[in-house]
N, C-alpha and C positions, 0 to 999 in steps of 0.2 A: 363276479361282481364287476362292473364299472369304476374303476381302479383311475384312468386319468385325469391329468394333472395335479395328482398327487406331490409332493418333494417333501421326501421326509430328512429330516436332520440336517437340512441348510436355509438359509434364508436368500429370499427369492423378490428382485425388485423388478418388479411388471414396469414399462415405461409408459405408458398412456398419456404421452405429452403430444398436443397437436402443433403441426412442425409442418413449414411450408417446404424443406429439405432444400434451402435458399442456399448462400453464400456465408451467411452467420449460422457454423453448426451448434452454436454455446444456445442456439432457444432450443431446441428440444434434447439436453442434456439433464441426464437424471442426476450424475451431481456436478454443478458447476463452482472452479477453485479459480476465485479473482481476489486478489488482494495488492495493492497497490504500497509504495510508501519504503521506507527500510526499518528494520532488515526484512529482507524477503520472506515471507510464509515458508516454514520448515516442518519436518518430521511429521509429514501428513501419513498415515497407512490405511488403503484399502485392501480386507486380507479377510480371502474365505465364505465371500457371497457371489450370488450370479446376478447378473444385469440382461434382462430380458428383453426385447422390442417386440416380441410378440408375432409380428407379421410386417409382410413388406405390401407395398401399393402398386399399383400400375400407374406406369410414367409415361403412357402416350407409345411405346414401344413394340407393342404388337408381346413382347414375352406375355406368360401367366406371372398375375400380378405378385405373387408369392418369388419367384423367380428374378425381379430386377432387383435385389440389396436397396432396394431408394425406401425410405419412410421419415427420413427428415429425423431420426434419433441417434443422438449420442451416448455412452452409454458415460463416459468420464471426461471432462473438456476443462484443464488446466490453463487457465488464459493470462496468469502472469508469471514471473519470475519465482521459480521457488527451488527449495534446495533440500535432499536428501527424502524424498518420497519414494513411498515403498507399494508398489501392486502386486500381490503378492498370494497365489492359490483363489485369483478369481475365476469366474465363467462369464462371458461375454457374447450372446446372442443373438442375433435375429435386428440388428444397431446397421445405422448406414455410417455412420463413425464410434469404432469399438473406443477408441481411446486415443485422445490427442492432449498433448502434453505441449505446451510453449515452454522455452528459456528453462531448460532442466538441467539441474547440477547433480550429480552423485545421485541420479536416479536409477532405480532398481524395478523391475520388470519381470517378475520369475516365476515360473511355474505355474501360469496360465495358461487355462483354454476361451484361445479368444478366437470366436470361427461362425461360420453362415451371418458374417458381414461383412457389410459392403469393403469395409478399409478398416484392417486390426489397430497396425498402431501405429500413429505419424507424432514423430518428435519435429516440430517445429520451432523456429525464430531461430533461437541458437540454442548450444548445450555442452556441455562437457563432463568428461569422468564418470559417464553413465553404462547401466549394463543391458544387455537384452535376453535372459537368459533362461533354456528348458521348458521354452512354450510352447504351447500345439498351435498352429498359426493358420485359418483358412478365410479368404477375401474371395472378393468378388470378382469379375470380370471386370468392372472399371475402376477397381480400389485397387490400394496398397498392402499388401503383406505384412511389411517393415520401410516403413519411409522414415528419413533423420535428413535435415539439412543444416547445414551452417554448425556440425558438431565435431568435437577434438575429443580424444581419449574414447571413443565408443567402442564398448564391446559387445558383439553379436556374437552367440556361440552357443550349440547345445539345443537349438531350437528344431523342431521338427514341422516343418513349413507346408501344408498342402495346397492344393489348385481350389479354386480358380482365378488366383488374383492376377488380376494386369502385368503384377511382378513377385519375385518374390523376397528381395531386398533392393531397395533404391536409395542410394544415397548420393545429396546431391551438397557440394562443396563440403564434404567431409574427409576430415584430416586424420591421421599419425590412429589411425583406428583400425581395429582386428573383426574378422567375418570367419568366422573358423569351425569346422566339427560342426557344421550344420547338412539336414537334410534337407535338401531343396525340389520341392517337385513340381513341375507347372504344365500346363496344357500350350503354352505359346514358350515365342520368342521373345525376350528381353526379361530373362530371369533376374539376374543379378548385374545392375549397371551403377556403373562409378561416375555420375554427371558432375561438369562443371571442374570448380577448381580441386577436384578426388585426388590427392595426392599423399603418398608415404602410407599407404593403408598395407594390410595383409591379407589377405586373404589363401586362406590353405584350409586343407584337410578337409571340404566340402564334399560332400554327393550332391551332385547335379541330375535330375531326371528331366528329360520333358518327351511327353508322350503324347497324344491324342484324346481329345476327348470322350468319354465312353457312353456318356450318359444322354440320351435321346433330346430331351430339352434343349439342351444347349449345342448339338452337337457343328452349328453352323451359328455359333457364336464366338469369337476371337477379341484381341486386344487391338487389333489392327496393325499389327508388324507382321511383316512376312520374313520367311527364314534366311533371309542373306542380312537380317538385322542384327545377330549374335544371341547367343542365350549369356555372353556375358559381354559387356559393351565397359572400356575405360575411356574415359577422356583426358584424367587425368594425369601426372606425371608421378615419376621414380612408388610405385607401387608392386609390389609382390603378390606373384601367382602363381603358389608351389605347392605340389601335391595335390590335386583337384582330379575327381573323381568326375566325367561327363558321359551322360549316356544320353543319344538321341536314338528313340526308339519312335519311328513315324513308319505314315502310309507315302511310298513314293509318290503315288498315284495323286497325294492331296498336298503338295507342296505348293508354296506361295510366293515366288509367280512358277507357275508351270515349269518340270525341269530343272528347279534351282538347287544349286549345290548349298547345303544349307551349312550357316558358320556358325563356328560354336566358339571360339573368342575373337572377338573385332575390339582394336585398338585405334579408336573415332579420332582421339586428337592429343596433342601432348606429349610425353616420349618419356624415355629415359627407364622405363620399367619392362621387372624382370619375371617371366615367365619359365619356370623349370621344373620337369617332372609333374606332367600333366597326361593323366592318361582319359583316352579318349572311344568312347563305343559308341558305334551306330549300326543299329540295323534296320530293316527294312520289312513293315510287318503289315499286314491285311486287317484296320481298324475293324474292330466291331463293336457293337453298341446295345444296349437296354435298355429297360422302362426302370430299372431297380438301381438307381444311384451306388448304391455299396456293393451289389452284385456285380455290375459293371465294372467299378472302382479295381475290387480285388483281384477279378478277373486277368485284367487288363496288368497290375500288377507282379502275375504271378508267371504270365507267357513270357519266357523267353525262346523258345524256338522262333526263327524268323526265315523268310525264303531267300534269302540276301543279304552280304553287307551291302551298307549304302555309303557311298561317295561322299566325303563331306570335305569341307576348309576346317580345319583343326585353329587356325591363328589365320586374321586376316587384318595386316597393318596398312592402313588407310594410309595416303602421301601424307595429310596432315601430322601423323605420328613417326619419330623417327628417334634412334639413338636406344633401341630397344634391345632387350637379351632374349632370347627365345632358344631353350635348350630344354632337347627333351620333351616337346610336345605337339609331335608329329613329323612325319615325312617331308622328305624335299616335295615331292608334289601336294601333300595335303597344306603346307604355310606359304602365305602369297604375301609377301614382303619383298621392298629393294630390299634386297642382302648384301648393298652396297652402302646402305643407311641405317644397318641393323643388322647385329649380330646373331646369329645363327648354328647352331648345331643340332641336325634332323637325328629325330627315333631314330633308333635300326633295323632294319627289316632281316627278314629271315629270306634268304636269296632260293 
């Protein structure tokens, strides 16, 4: 028998809102949370249904119209100040904004699958004391993963992060905050970037992938950073980056710009932070590709034999940045820093 779209034993909100997928994501949000005044709207809980957008459009792009994340739906859009909200065992689908939350205090984020949209989850305005924690996370090619700006106290950690988004943590002036025991996998460069005033953060105990894309559709689609952009970018100042797990696993043949040694931590501007025990894998592998998304996926996944290592920058400290420790996370020739302006002590190699 003809069995789909069936859902048995959860409840399931179709979003069928017509959305010009503008600059105002709050019109085509299936629930929007405005409440003005004091005290702020508190102990709101979405917990244990799925938000559906049904399908994506064509945006003029030449992709198949399924394929651009654009349909102008939001699936959650929080637009004032609110405190102690809980998201918590949702599902989140097929949304060109899964979830955007302004001015969030002691928010809670857990054990969600928010994924095949455009941008999972952007904490905006400002926020503090909030968590991000044990989600399956997969965005788009010009979306966010995990975007937060202007936030103190965030904790990131426990999330199992996939491709294709643009990034797969971005935080931009966020302070005294932890990114920890996540998996991070992405198809490009600019995995995990520290913009702006990123200062006193932590970040450890990550696995970092980034591989190649596998999947035929997109396979000459990118975010438009080439690999001498970092898969992890600071700008910020006095932040920690200890114990990090980095594996660039590409095709030589398809680096961007041609030839380019590709970096895997770039320190943009700022200084004073400490880089220690960071271990770092690249190799050098003959991309292949399919019509079968999770075939491909797995695939791709599961190769490790490669016919080369590859060459890479382990740390590369821009003039901007200076007054930096870097111990432990590569060779004298893989860290390109004045060692006159930054302290230094290279891996050890085996002679």
């Amino acid at each position: 028998p003809d069995l789909h779209e069936l859902w048995p034993g959860g409840s399931r909100i179709l979003v069928d809102i017509a959305a010009d997928g503008g600059e105002d994501h709050s019109a085509g949000a299936a629930f929007l949370v405005n409440r003005t005044g004091s005290p702020r709207i508190s102990s709101v809980e979405f917990s244990n249904f799925c938000i559906d957008g049904l399908h994506f459009v064509a945006d003029g792009s030449g992709l198949d119209p399924e394929n651009t994340y654009v349909n102008g739906k939001t699936g959650i859009y929080v637009a004032s100040a609110n405190d102690s909200f809980r998201v918590n065992g949702m599902g989140f689908v097929y949304l060109e904004h899964a979830l955007t939350i302004y001015n969030a205090d002691a928010l809670s984020i857990h054990d969600n699958f928010i994924a095949e949209s455009g941008s999972c989850i952007e904490l905006r305005g400002w926020g503090q004391a909030s968590k991000v924690t044990d989600n399956l996370i997969g965005a788009g090619f010009r979306g966010h993963s995990i975007y937060a700006e202007n936030h103190g106290g965030l904790l990131i950690t426990a999330n199992n992060v996939f491709p294709r988004g643009a990034s797969s943590v971005h935080l931009r002036n966020v302070t005294r905050s932890s990114v920890t025991n996540n998996r991070l996998h992405s198809f490009y460069p600019g995995m995990l970037i520290l913009e702006g005033n990123a200062s006193e953060n932590l970040i450890g105990s990550n696995h970092l992938l980034r591989d190649r894309e596998p999947w035929a559709p997109f396979l000459e689609v990118d975010n438009g950073r080439d690999d001498l952009f970092g898969l992890l970018v600071i700008e910020g100042t006095n932040n920690s980056v200890i114990g990090n797990h980095f594996s660039e696993i590409v095709d030589s043949e398809k680096l961007h710009p041609s030839e380019a040694t590709p970096v895997i931590v770039r320190l943009a501007e700022g200084g004073h932070n400490y880089l220690a025990s960071n271990h770092m894998v690249a190799l050098d592998v003959r991309a292949t590709s399919g019509d079968s998304a999770f075939d491909a996926q797995v695939d791709a996944l599961l190769t490790t034999a490669a016919a080369r290592s590859l060459d890479i920058v382990t740390v590369l400290v821009e003039p901007t940045s200076s007054g930096n420790t870097i111990l432990d996370s590569g060779t004298d020739t893989q860290v390109i820093a004045d060692k006159a302006a930054n302290a230094f002590r290279p891996t050890p190699t085996v002679v």
